[in-house]
VEXVO-917347 format. One record per residue (C-alpha): y, z, x. Coordinates in steps of 0.1 Angstrom, whole numbers, plus 2048, in hexadecimal, padded with zeros to 3 digits. Layout:
<pts>
YZX...
</pts>
This chain:
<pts>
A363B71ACA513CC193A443E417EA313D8163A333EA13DA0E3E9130A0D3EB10B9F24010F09E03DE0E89E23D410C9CD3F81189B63F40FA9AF3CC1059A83D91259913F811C97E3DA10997B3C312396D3E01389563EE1219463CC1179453C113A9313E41469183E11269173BE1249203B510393D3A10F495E3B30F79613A90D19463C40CA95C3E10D996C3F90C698B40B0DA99C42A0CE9B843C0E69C24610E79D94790F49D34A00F39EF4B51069C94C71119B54AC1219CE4921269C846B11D9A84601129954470FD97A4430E79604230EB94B4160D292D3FD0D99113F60C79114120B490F42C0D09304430DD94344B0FA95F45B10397344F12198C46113C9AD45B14799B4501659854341539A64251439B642716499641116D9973FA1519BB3F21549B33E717A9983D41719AE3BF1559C73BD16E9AE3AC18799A39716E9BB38E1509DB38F1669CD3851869E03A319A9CE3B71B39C33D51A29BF3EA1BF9E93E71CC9F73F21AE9FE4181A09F241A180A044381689FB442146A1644B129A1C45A10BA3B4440F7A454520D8A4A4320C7A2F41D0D7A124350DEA004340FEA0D41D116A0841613CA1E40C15BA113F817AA283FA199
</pts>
């Protein structure tokens, strides 16, 4: 496998995928928003039901692997997942 450009929709697809999956609800009732602070690093915000919660670089990391296993059929586990900052199309990830 080449390395593979991951795009803003394509990490929030993913983060809903995850979410709805973990609280069992249609990924259609997610709400994703992503952030970047120079502090904390990347992060996102969920939204389900009603209720809050923020998610780590590490639970994108984990998102992105588990589209990768369940969307594009690659093994999530052999690839290096890297988060980035583009100034033209936001937050964007590489698999290698």
């Amino acid at each position: 496998m080449g390395k593979i450009k991951i795009s803003e929709q394509d990490i929030i697809n993913a983060l809903c995928l995850y979410i709805a999956d973990k609280r069992q609800v249609s990924p259609h009732e997610v709400e994703i928003e992503l952030m970047f602070d120079d502090d904390h690093g990347f992060s996102a915000e969920s939204h389900v039901l009603g209720r809050k919660q923020v998610l780590i670089t590490l639970n994108i990391i984990e998102a992105i692997r588990f589209w990768l296993d369940t969307e594009m059929n690659i093994d999530p586990f052999a690839a290096g997942i890297e988060l980035e900052l583009d100034d033209h199309e936001g937050i964007i990830a590489f698999v290698e």
